[in-house]
C-alpha positions as CSV (number, residue, x, y, z in Angstrom):
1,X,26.1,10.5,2.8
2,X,23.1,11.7,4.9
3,X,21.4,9.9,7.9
4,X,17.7,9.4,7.3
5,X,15.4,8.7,9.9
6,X,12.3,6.7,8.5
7,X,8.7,5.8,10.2
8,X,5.5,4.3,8.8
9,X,2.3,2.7,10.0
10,X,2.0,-0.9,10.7
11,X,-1.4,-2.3,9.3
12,X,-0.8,-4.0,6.4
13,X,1.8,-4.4,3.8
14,X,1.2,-1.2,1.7
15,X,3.3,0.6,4.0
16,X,6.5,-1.8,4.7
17,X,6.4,-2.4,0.8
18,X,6.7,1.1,0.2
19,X,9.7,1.6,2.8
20,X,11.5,-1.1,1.8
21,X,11.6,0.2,-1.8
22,X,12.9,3.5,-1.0
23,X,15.4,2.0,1.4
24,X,16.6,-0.5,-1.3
25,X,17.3,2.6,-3.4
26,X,19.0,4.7,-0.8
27,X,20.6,2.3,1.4
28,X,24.2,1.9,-0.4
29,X,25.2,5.9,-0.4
30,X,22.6,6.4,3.2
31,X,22.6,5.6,6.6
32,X,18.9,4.5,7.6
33,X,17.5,4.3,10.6
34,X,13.9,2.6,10.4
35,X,10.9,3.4,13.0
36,X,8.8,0.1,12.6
37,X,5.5,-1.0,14.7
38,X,3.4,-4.3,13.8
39,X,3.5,-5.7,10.5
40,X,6.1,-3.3,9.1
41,X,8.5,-4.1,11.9
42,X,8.1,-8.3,11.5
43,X,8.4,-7.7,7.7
44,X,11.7,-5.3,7.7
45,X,13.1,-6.4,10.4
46,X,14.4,-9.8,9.1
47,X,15.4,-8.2,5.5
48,X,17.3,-6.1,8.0
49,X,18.9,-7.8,10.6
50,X,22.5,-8.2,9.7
51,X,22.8,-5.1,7.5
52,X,23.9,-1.3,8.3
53,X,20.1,-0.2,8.6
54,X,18.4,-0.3,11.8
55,X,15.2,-1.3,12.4
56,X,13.5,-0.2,15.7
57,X,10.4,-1.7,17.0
58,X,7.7,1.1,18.1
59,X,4.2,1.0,19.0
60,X,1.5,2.0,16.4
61,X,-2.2,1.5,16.0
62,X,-4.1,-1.2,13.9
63,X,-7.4,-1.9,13.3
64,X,-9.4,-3.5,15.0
65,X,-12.0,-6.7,13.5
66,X,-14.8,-8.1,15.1
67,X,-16.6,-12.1,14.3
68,X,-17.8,-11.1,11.5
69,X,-14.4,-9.9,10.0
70,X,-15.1,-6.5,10.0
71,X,-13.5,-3.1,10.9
72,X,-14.6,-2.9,14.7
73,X,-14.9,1.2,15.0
74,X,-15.8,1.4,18.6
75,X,-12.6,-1.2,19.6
76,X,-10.3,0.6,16.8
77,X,-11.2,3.7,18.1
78,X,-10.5,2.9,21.5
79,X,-7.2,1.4,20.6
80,X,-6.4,4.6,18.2
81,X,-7.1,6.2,22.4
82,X,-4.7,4.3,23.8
83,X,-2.1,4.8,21.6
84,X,-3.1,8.9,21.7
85,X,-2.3,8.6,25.8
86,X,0.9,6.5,24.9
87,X,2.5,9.2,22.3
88,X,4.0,11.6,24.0
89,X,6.5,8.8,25.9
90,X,7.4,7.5,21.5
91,X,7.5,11.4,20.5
92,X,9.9,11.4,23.5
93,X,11.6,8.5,22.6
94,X,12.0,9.2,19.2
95,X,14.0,12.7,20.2
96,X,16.4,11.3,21.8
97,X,17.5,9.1,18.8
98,X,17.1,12.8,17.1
99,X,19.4,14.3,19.6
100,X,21.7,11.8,19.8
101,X,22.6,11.1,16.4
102,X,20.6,13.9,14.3
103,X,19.3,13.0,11.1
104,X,19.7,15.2,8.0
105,X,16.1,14.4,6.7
106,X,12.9,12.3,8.4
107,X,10.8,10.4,5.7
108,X,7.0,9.7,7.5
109,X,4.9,7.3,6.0
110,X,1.5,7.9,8.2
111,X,2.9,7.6,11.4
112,X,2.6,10.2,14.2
113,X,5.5,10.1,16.8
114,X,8.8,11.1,14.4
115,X,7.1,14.0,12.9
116,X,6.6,15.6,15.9
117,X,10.0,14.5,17.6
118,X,11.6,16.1,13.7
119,X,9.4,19.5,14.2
120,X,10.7,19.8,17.8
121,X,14.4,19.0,16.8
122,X,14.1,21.6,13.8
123,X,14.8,18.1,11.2
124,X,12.9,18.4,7.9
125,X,10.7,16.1,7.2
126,X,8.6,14.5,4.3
127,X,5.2,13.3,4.4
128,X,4.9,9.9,1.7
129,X,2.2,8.1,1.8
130,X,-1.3,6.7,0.5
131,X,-3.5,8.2,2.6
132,X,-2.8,11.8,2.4
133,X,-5.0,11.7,-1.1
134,X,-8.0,11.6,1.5
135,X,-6.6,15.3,2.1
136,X,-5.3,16.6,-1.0
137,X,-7.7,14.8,-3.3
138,X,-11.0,16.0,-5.4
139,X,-12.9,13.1,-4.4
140,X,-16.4,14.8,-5.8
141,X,-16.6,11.4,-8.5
142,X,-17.5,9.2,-5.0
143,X,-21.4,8.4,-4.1
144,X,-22.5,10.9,-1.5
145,X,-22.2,8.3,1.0
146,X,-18.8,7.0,0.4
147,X,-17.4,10.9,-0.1
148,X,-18.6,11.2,3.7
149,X,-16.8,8.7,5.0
150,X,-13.9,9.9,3.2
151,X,-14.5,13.5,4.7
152,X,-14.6,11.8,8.2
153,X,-11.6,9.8,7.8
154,X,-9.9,13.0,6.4
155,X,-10.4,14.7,9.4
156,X,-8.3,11.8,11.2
157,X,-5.6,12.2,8.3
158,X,-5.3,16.1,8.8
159,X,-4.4,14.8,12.7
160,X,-1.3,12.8,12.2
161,X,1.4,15.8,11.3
162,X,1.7,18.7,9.8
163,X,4.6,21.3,8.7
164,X,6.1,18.7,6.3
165,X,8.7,20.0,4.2
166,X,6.7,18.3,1.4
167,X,4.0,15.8,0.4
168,X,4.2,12.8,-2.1
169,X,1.4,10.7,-2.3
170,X,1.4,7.4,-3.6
171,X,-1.7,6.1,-5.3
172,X,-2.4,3.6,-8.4
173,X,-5.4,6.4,-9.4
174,X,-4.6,9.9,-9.1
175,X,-7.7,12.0,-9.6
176,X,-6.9,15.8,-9.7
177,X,-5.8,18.0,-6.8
178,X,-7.8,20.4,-5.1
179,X,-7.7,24.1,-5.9
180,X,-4.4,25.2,-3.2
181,X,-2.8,21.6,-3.0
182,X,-0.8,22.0,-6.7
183,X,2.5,21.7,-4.7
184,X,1.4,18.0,-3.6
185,X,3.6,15.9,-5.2
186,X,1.5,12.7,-7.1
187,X,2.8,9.5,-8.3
188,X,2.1,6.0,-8.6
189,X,2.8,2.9,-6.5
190,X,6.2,1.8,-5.2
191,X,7.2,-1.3,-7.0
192,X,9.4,-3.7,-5.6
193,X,12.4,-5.5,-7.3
194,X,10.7,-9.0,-7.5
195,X,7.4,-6.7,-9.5
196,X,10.4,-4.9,-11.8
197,X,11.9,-8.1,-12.9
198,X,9.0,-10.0,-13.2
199,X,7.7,-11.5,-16.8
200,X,4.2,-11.0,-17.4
201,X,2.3,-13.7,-19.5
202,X,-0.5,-15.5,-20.1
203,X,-1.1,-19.0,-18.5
204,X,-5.0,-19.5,-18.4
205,X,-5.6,-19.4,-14.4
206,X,-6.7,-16.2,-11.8
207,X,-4.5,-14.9,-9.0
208,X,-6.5,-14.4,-5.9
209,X,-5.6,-12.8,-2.7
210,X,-7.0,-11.8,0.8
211,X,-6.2,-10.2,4.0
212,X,-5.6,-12.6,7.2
213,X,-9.7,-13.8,7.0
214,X,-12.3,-15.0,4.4
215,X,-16.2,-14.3,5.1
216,X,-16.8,-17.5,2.9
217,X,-19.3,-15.6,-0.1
218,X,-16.4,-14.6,-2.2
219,X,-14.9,-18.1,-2.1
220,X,-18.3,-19.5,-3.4
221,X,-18.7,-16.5,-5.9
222,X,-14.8,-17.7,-7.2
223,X,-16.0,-21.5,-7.2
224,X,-19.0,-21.1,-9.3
225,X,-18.1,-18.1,-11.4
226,X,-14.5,-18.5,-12.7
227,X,-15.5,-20.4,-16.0
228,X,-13.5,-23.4,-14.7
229,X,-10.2,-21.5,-14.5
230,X,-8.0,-22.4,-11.8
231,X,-7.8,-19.8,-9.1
232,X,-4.8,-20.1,-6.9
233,X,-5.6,-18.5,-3.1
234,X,-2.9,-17.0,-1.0
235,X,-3.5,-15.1,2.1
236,X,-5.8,-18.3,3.8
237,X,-3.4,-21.0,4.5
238,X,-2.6,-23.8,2.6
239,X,-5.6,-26.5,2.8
240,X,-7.3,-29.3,0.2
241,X,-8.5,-27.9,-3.0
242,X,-12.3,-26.9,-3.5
243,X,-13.2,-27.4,-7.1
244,X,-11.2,-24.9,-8.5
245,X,-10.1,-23.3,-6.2
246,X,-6.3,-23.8,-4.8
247,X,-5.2,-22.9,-1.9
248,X,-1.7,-21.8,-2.0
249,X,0.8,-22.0,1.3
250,X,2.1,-17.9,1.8
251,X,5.3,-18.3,-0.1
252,X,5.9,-14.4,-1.2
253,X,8.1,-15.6,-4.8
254,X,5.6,-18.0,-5.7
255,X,2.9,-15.4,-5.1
256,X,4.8,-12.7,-8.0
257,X,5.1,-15.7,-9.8
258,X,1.3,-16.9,-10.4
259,X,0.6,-13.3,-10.0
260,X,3.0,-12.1,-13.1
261,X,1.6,-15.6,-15.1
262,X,-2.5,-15.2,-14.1
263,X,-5.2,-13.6,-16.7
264,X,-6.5,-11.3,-13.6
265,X,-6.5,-10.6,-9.9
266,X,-9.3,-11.0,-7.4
267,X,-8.3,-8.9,-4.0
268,X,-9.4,-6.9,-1.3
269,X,-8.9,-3.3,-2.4
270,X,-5.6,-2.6,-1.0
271,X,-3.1,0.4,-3.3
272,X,-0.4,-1.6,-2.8
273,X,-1.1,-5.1,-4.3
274,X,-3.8,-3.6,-6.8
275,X,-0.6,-1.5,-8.2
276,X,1.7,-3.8,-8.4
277,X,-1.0,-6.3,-10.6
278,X,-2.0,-3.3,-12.9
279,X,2.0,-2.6,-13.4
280,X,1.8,-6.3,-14.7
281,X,-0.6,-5.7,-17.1
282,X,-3.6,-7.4,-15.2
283,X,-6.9,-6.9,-14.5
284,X,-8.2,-6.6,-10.9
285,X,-11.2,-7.5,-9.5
286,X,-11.5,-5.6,-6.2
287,X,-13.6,-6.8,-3.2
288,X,-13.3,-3.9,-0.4
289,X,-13.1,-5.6,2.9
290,X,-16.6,-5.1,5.0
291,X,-16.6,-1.8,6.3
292,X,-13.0,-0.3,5.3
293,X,-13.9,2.3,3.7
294,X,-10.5,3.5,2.0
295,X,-10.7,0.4,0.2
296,X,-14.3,1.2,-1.2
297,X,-12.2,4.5,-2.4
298,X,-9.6,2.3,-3.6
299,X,-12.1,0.2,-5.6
300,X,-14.2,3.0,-6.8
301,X,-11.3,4.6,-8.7
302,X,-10.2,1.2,-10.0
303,X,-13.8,0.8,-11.7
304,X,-13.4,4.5,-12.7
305,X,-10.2,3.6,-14.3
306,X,-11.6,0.7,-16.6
307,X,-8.8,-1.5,-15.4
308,X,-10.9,-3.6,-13.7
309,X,-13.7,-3.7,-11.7
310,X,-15.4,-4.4,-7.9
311,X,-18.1,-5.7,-5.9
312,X,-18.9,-5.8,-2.3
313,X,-17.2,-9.0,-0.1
314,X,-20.3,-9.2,1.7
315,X,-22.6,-9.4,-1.1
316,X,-20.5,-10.7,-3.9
317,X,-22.1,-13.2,-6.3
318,X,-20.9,-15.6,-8.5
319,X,-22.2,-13.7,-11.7
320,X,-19.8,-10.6,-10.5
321,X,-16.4,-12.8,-11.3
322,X,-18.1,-14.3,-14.9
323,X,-18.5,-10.9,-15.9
324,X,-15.0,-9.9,-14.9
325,X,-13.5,-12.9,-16.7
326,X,-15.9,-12.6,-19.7
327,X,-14.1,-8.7,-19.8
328,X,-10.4,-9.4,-18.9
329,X,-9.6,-8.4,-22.8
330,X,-11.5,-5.1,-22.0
331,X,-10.0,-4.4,-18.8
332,X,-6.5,-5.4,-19.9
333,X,-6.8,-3.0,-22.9
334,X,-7.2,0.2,-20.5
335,X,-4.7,-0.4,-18.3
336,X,-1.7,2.4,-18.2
337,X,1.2,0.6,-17.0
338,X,3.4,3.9,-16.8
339,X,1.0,5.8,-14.6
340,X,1.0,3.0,-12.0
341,X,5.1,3.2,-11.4
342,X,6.2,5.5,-9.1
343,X,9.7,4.9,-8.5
344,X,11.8,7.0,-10.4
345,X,9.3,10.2,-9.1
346,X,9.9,9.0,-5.7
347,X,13.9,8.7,-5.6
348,X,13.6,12.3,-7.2
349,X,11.4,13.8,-5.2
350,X,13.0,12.7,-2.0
351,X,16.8,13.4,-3.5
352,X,15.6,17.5,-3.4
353,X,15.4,17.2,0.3
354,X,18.6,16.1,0.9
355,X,21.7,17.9,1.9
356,X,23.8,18.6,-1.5
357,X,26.6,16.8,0.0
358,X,24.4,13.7,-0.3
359,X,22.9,13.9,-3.1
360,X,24.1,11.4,-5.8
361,X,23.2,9.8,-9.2
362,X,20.1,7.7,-9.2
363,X,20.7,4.2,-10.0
364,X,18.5,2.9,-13.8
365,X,15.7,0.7,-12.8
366,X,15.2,-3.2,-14.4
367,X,13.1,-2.9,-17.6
368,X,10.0,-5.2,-17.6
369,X,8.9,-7.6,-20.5
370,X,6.2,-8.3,-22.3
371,X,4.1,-10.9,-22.8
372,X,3.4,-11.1,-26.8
């Protein structure tokens, strides 16, 4: 048995998705001890509460959205300030837990504090997440405007840590490495036992999900441009139905559920939720939230991939969804189910970091069906 210490980032559900994955695959021969700020902690805490694995709360930066739902740079960036002048205290923190119990192995899913606490304790530690690709990537295919965001935000990614004992980065796309980065460690998404045991089929209506706020354009675009195909809404809040449009209360089974049964997906451009559709065989429309630009990336290797394609939220029109649902057969044809999954590399990769003594078998994962 070996004691892991894990930390992640708290915007979104990419990140606790991920964890809870790897912690579900580790937790029965592991102790676990989980570092969780914002959305990761109120997600993984309850799953947690009266097992062996701890979950601690810590502080961690988010993003930051202004009246017109978009990224608010100049707040998020005074935020990402504040935390800055508050990490030292957590990288203190964070040793202590080190010192007192000392793990055998850190796991970092972009999160600042525990790498440094690890380095300064002499732990190992692994970096695994998403947006380490913005480091280790060729991202030459992007328009000259997007690949300078993606340099910029780079920059910021290069910041968090650095002496990992080793990289995994987790992606749905994985465009080739750059020349010096061939000991970076690609695979696909993390998939979740509900996504593994999930029947796909066929049932006739679209899956649609967004992020905490709607800018009103792409719900119009859905009404008029879905060919009279149900769409069923999470994310919003339940309220009265619009046309076709349903607007579903946030009820995560019933969500896999219409998810694994839908002809397509239309989302905001998140890896995590984009993965886990293409793993079910369907075709995503992807609609970048306003001015976050790692979704843009997102989206751009989606299209790139022929799996589906993407428009802008703010500028989305209803001809953009008939074309994707006049090309569902198209999309659905291109889709490569086996590059999305990332499990099995994951356990693996992680296993060679730990302590022989802990090391044991890896468990088979569920085998998804086929719709006919």
């Amino acid at each position: 048995m070996a004691r892991i210490f894990y930390s992640m980032a708290g915007e979104g559900r990419g990140h606790a998705t991920r964890v809870r994955v790897v912690v579900e695959a580790l937790r029965a021969e592991h102790e676990l001890t989980l570092f969780a700020p914002g959305h990761a902690f109120e997600v993984l805490e309850p799953l947690y509460r009266h097992t062996p694995v701890r979950v601690v709360p810590i502080p961690g930066l988010l993003f930051a959205y202004n009246k017109r739902r978009q990224v608010d740079f100049l707040r998020t960036t005074t935020r990402s300030l504040g935390f800055a002048w508050r990490l030292p205290a957590l990288r203190a923190r964070i040793t202590e837990e080190i010192r007192r119990d000392p793990p055998d192995l850190a796991i970092v899913d972009f999160e600042p504090a525990l790498p440094r606490a690890a380095r300064a304790c002499g732990v190992p530690f692994i970096s695994f997440d998403h947006q380490h690709f913005l480091v280790y990537n060729d991202l030459s295919s992007l328009p000259r405007w997007l690949r300078r965001q993606a340099a910029f935000m780079g920059l910021a990614v290069r910041c968090m840590y650095r002496g990992q004992a080793a990289s995994i980065v987790s992606s749905f796309y994985q465009p080739r490495l750059k020349r010096g980065c061939e000991h970076v460690r690609q695979i696909g998404v993390l998939l979740r036992d509900e996504i593994l045991r999930a029947v796909p089929s066929r049932q006739g209506h679209l899956a649609a999900y967004f992020r905490r706020f709607s800018i009103g354009r792409e719900l119009a675009a859905l009404k008029a441009g879905a060919r009279g195909r149900e769409v069923r809404i999470y994310g919003l809040g339940e309220r009265p139905a619009e046309g076709p449009l349903r607007f579903m209360p946030m009820d995560e089974p019933r969500l896999i559920a219409d998810l694994a049964s839908c002809e397509g997906l239309v989302t905001t451009a998140g890896n995590q939720l984009v993965g886990e559709a293409l793993y079910l065989g369907k075709p995503v429309l992807a609609l970048p939230e306003p001015k976050n630009y790692e979704q843009y990336i997102n989206a751009h290797f989606l299209g790139e991939s022929g799996a589906g394609a993407w428009a802008e939220m703010e500028r989305i029109e209803p001809s953009a969804v008939d074309a994707f649902v006049g090309r569902l057969d198209e999309f659905r044809a291109r889709i490569d189910r086996n590059l999305v999954s990332g499990n099995r590399a994951a356990l693996e990769a992680i296993r060679a970091h730990l302590p022989r003594r802990a090391k044991a078998p890896l468990a088979p994962l569920p085998v998804v069906q086929t719709a006919p």
